[in-house]
C-alpha positions in Angstrom: 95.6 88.5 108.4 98.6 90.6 106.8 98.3 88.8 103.8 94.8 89.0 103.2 94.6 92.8 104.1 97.5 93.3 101.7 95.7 91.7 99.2 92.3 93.4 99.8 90.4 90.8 101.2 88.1 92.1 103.9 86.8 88.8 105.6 89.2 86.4 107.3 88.4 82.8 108.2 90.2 80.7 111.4 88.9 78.1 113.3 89.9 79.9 116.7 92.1 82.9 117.6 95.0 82.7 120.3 94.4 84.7 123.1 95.7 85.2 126.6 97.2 82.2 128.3 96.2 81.3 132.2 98.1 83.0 134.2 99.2 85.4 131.2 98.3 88.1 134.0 101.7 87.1 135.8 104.0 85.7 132.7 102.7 87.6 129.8 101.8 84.9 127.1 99.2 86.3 125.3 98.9 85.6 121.8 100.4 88.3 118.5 96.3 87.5 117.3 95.2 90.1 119.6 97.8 93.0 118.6 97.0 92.2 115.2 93.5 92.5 115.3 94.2 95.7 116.6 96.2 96.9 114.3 95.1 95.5 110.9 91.2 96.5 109.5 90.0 93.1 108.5 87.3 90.8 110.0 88.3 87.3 111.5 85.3 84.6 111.3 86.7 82.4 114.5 85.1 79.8 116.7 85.5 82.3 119.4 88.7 81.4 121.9 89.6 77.8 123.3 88.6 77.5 127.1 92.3 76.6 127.2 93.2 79.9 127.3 91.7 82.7 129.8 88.4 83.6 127.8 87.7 86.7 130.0 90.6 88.6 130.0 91.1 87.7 126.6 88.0 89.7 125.7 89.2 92.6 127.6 92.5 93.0 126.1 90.9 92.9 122.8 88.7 95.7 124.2 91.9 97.3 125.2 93.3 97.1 121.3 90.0 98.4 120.0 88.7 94.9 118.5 84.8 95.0 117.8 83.8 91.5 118.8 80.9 90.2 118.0 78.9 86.8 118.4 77.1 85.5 115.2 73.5 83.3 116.0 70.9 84.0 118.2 72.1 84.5 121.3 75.2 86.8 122.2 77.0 84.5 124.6 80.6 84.3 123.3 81.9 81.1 122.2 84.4 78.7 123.5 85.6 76.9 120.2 84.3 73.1 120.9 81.4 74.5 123.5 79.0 77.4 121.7 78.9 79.1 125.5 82.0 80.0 127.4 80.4 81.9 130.1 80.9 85.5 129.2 79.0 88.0 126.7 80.0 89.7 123.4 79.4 93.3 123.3 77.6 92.7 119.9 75.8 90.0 118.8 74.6 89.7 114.6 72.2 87.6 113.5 72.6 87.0 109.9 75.0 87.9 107.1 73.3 91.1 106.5 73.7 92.6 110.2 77.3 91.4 109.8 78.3 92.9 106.5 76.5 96.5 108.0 78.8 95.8 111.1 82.2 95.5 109.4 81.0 98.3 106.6 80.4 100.6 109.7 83.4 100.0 111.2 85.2 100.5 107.8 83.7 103.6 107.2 85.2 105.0 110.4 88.6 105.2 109.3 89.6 102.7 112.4 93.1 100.7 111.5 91.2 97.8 114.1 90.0 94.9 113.3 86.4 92.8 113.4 86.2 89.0 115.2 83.2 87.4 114.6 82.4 84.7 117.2 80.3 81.7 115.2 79.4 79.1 117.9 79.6 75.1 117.1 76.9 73.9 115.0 74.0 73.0 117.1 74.4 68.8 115.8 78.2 68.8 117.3 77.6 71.0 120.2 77.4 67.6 122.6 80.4 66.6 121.3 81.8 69.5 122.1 80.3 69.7 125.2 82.7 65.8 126.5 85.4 67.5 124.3 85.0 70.6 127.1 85.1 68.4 129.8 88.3 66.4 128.5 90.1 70.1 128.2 89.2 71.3 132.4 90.4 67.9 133.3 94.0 68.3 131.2 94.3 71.8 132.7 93.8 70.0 136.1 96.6 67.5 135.4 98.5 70.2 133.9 98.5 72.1 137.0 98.6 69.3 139.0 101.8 68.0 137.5 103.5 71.9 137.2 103.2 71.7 133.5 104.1 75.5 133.0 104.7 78.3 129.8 104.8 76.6 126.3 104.4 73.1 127.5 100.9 73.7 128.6 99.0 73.7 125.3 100.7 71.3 123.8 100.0 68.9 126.9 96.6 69.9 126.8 95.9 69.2 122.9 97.3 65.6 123.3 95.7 64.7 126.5 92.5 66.5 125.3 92.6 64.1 122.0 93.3 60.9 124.3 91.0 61.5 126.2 88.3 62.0 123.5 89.9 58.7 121.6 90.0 61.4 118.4 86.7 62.6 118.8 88.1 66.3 118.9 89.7 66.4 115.2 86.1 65.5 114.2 84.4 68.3 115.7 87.6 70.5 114.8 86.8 69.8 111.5 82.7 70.6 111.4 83.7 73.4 113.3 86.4 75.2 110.2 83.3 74.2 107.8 80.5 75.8 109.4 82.9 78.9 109.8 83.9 78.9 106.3 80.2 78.9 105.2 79.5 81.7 107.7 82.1 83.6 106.6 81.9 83.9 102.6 78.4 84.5 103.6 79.1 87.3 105.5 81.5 88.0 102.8 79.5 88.4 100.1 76.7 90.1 102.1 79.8 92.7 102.4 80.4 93.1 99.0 77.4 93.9 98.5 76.9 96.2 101.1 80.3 98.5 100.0 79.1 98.2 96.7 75.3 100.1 97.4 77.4 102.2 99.6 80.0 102.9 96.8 77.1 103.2 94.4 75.1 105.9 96.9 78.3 107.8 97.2 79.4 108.6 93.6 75.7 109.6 92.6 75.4 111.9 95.7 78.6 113.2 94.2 77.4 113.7 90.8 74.1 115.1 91.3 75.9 117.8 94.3 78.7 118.6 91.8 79.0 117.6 88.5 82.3 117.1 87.9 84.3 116.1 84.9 83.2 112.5 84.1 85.5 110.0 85.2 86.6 108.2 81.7 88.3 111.1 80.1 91.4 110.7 79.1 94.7 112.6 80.9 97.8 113.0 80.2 98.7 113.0 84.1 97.0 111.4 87.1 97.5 112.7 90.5 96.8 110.4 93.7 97.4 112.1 96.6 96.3 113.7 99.3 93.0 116.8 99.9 92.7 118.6 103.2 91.7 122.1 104.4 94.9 124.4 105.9 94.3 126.2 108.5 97.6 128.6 108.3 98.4 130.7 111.2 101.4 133.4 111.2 102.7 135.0 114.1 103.3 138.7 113.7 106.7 138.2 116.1 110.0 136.4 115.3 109.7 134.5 118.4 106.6 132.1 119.6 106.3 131.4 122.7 104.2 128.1 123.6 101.5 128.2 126.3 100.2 131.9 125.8 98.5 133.8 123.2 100.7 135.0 120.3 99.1 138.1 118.3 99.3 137.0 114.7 96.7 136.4 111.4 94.9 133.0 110.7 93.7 132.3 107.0 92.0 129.1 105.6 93.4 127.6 102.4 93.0 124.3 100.4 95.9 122.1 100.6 96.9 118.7 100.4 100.4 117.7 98.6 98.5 115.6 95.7 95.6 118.8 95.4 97.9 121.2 95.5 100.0 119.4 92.2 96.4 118.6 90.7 96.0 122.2 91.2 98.9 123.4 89.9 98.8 121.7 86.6 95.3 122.3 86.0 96.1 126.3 86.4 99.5 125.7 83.7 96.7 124.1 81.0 96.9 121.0 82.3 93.2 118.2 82.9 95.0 116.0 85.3 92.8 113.4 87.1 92.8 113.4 90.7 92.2 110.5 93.0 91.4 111.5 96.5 89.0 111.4 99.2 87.1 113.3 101.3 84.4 113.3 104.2 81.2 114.1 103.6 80.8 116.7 105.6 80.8 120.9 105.1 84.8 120.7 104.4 84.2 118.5 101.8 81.6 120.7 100.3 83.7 123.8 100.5 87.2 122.1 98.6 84.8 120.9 96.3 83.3 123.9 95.6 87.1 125.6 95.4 88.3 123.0 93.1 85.8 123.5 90.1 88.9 124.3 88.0 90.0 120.4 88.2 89.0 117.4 87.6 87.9 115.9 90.5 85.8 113.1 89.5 88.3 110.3 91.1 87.8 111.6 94.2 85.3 109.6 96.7 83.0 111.4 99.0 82.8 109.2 102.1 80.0 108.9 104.4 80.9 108.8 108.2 84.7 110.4 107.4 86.3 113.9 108.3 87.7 115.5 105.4 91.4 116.1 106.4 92.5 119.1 108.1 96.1 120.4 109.1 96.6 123.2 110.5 100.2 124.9 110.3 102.2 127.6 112.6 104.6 129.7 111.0 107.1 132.4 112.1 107.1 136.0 111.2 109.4 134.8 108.9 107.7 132.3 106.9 109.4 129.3 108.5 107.3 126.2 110.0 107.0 126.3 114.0 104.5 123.4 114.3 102.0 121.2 112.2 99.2 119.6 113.0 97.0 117.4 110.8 94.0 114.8 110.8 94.5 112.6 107.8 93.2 109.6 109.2 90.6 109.7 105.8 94.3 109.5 103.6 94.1 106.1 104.5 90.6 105.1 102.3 92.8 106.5 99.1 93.2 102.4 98.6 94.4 100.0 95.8 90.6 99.3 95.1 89.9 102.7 95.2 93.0 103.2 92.4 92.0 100.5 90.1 88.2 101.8 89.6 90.6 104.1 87.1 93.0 101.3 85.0 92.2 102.5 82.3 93.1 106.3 82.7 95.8 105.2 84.3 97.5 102.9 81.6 96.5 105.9 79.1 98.4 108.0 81.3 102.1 109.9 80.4 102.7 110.4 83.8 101.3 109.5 87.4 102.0 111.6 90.0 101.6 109.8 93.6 102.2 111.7 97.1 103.5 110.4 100.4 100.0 110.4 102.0 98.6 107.7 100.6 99.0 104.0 102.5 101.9 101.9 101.3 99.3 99.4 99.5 98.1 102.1 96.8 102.0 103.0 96.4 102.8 99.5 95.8 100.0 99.3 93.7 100.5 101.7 91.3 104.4 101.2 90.7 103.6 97.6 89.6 100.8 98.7 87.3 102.9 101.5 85.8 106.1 99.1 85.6 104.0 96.7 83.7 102.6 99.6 81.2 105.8 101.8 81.0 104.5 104.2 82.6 106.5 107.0 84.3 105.7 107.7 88.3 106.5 111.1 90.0 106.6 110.5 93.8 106.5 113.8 96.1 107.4 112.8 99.3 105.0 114.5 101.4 107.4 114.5 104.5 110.8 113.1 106.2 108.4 111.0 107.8 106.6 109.5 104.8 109.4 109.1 102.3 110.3 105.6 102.7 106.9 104.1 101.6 108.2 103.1 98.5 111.2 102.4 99.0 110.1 99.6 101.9 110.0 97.4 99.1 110.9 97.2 95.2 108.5 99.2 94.1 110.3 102.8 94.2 112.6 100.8 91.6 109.6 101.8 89.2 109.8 105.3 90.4 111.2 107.7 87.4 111.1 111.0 89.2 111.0 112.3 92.9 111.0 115.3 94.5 112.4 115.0 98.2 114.0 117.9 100.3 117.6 117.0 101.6 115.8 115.2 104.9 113.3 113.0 102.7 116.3 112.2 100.6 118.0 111.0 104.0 115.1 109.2 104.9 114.9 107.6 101.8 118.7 106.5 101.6 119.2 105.6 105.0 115.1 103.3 104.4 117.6 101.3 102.4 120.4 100.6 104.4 123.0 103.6 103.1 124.9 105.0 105.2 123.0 108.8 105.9 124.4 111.6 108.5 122.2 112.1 111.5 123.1 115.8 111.5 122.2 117.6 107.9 125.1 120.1 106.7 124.3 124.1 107.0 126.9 125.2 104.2 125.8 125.0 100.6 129.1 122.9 99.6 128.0 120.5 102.1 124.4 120.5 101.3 125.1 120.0 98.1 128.3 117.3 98.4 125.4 114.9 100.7 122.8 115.4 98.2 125.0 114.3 95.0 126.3 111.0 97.2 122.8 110.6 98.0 121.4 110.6 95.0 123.9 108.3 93.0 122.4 104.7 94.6 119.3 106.3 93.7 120.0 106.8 90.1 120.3 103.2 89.5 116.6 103.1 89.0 115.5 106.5 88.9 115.3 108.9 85.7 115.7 112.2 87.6 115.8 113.6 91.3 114.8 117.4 91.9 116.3 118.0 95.4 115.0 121.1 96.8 116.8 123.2 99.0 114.5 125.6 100.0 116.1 128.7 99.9 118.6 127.5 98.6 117.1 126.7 95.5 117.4 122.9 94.3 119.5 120.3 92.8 118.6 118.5 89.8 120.2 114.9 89.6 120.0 112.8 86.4 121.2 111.7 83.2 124.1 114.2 81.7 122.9 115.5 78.2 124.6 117.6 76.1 126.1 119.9 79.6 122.8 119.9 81.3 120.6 116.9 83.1 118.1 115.5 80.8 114.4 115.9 82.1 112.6 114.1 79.5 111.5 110.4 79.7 114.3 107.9 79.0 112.8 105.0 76.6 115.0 102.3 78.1 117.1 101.4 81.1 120.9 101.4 80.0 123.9 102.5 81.8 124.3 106.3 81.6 126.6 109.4 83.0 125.5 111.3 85.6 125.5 115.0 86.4 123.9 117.5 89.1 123.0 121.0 88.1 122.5 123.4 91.1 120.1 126.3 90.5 119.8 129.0 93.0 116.0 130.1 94.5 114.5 133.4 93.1 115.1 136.0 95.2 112.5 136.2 98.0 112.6 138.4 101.3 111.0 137.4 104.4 108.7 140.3 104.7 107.5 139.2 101.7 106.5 135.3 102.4 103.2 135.0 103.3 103.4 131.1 103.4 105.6 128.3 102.4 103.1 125.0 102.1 102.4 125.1 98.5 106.2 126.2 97.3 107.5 122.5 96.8 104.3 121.5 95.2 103.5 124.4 93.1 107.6 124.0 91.9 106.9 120.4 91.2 103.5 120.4 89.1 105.5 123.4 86.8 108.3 121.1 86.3 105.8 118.4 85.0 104.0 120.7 82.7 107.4 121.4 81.3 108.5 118.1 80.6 104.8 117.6 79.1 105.3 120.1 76.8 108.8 118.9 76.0 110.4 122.0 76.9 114.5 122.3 77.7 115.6 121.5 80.9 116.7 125.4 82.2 113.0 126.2 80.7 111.5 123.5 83.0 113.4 124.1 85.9 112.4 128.2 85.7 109.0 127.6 85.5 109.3 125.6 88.5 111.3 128.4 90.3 108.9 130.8 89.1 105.9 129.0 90.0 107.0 128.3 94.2 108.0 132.3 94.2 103.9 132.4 93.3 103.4 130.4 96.1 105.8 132.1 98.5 103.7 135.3 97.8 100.6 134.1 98.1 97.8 133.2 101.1 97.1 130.0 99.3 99.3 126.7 98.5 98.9 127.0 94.9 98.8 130.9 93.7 95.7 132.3 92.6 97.8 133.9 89.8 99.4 130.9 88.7 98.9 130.6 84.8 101.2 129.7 81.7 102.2 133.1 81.0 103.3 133.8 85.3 105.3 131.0 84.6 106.7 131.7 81.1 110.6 132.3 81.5 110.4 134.1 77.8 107.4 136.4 79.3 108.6 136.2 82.7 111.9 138.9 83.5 112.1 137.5 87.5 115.8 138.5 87.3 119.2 137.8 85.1 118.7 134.5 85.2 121.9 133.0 86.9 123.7 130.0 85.1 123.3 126.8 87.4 126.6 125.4 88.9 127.6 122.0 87.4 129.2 118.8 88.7 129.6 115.3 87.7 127.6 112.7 89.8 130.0 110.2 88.3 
């Protein structure tokens, strides 16, 4: 089941699940089948559960894990592997691959991280086989409780009494029963297919004729796969909060979303990024749409059935994050299939920019692509939370920039077994000794690490050229020195901070505009600086005023601009 959901295969094929054992009431034995399908969306094809095991409160557990179950045929009695009646009912019954495939593509749709089993019964020609096959298995769980035969000795005592007592007649039925469930389920499986694909099909020409976006095979210099959500931002008009009362303060709506809000951002700097994303299809999808006419938004699937995600975010008097609440359940349908519909922007691409909302396939996904076509891969974190995903595997060994804050960078160190502080530093020499040591492992892979620091300002990690840290895309992979430059944060007081969602993202799409537009590393790093004090200022992630000349540091006087601190990395 892990394999095939990795791979993106939707319809699974067994001959019968495990379930829980007799007695599993009192010792427990019930089968890692049952978690799984509770965890992992995919659809088992099974011969129901062996009348071995204890059929009813099998069933209810897998109610308990949030299992649709369903019998296939035409009757909804739940099957018992070698007999096609066991005794007890499936909540859903489908009679042909049709009401299947609209089954599993329903329960897709929802978002649900549960699983499908559908119940095929014996093939009517075997069922009386089956039915002296049933027989044999109540007497060997007679002798088996007769004799004591207890825990993991059972089944096995069971299976080899069972084919003794059926002189070998149970391998044969064992056999017509995989094949019949095979046939059943590429049936259902193609039925599927071509189910998502109508629904697919439905989906982008409701989204074309409601919005007319920029077609989809343009070419850009950057894509952006990440997350879209609505903010809901609330600020207290008080230092202190206090929780379980009514604190006077001012709630706005904005549009926000890490991978938006960098879509956003470049397209304001003169940018045509491509952003793959989806959304509900529901009246907050209609309003980010109508917000984001500026960008190209035609990789971004409206879903029917799905709540566009929503986070809504508490914030002091002074700026700083109380509490944070989202529902991104729909950040899970940004999938590898939902990625490759755009190959061929994305091996045309200079840069892809990936955020920590999307699953861990699509991650995976898109490193190996862009490995295999030299492409460069920006990953913004999202979160402490999120920024191991790529780094769970190889694949953040393909990563040429990231973006974390000191915590993501601990999250991301200590993801691969370095040894990380529990407790971050609160002096700027020890912020910035950590984030140096963390970031040399880092930099055996990675081009370049911006560390932000908040208030602080950030810390830019990389290859040491010419007394500064080069920004630009290295052609090859070669041993190099390192160096950390440390800029401080434009000057910002906390009266004037309106919000601080969009800071780190709005910082992070300026950066990338100036590497596209091969600029020098201090004139990169500015227009980042200058571009999160936009932010800082504003009521929305990403600044209304945010343009190439608000960002210019020739046009732009914030302040004398301060020389950053040096240091070698190595």
């Amino acid at each position: 089941m892990i394999a095939a959901h990795q791979a993106g295969i939707s319809v699974f094929v067994t001959g019968g699940i495990g379930g829980v054992h007799r007695d599993g009431e009192n010792s427990l034995d019930i089968s890692a089948d049952l978690t799984e399908l509770g965890r992992t969306p995919i659809t088992v094809v099974s011969a129901g559960v062996k009348s071995i095991l204890d059929i009813g409160r099998t069933l209810e557990f897998l109610e308990t894990q949030g299992v649709c179950v369903a019998t296939y045929g035409a009757t909804n009695n739940f099957p018992a592997f070698f007999s096609p009646q066991s005794g007890f009912i499936s909540p859903f019954q489908v009679r042909n691959p049709e009401e299947a495939a609209e089954l599993i593509a329903s329960a897709l749709s929802l978002g649900l991280q549960s699983g499908v089993l559908l119940a095929v019964p014996i093939p009517e020609k075997h069922a009386a086989v089956g039915q002296q096959i049933e027989e044999a298995i109540q007497a060997a769980v007679g002798e088996a409780s007769t004799k004591g035969i207890r825990g993991r000795d059972v089944t096995p005592f069971i299976l080899q009494k069972v084919n003794d007592l059926t002189r070998g007649k149970s391998l044969q039925a064992n056999i017509a029963l995989i094949c019949n469930n095979a046939k059943v389920g590429s049936q259902v499986a193609c039925a599927l297919e071509k189910q998502l694909d109508d629904r697919k099909l439905k989906s982008k020409i409701h989204h074309r004729h409601r919005h007319g976006n920029h077609p989809s095979d343009s070419e850009s210099a950057v894509v952006v796969v990440g997350g879209i959500n609505i903010d809901f931002i609330a600020k207290g008009k008080t230092e202190k909060l206090f929780f379980g009362q009514t604190n006077s303060g001012r709630v706005c709506q904005s549009f926000g979303g890490v991978g938006r809000n960098i879509a956003d951002s470049l397209s304001r700097l003169g940018q045509t990024p491509l952003f793959i994303s989806a959304t509900g299809d529901d009246s907050h999808s209609e309003a980010v749409f109508n917000y984001c006419k500026h960008m190209n938004t035609s990789g971004v699937s409206r879903l029917e059935g799905q709540n566009t995600a929503t986070y809504c975010v508490v914030i002091a008097e002074s700026g700083e994050m109380i509490l944070g609440l989202g529902d991104m359940d729909i950040h899970e349908q940004i999938t590898e299939q939902c990625v490759s519909q755009f190959d061929k922007q994305l091996s045309s691409a200079t840069l892809v920019c990936l955020d920590g909302n999307i699953p861990v396939s699509t991650i995976d996904y898109v490193c190996s692509f862009a490995s295999s076509h030299k492409i460069n891969v920006w990953y913004e974190p999202t979160d402490s939370e999120k920024a191991c995903k790529p780094f769970l595997s190889d694949s953040w060994k393909s990563l040429s920039y990231a973006s974390p804050n000191l915590a993501e960078l601990c999250t991301m160190t200590k993801t691969l077994g370095i040894p990380t502080p529990e407790v971050l530093p609160s002096s700027l020499d020890d912020i910035l000794s950590l984030a140096v040591t963390l970031s040399r492992p880092l930099l055996e892979h990675l081009h370049c690490l911006v560390v932000t620091l908040g208030s602080n300002g950030l810390l830019l990690c990389g290859e040491h050229n010419a007394g500064s840290v080069n920004l630009q895309p290295r052609l090859q992979k070669k041993r190099r020195r390192l160096c950390a430059l440390h800029y401080p944060a434009l000057s910002v007081t906390a009266e004037e901070i309106i919000n601080v969602s969009g800071a780190g993202d709005s910082l992070a799409g300026a950066i990338m505009v100036g590497i596209l537009q091969q600029r020098d590393t201090d004139s990169c790093v500015r227009m980042g600086l200058l571009a999160a004090r936009l932010s800082l200022l504003s009521p929305h992630p990403i600044a209304l005023a945010l343009n190439s000349d608000s960002v210019d540091p020739d046009k732009v006087h914030a302040q004398n601009w301060p020389k950053p601190s040096f240091m070698w990395i190595d």
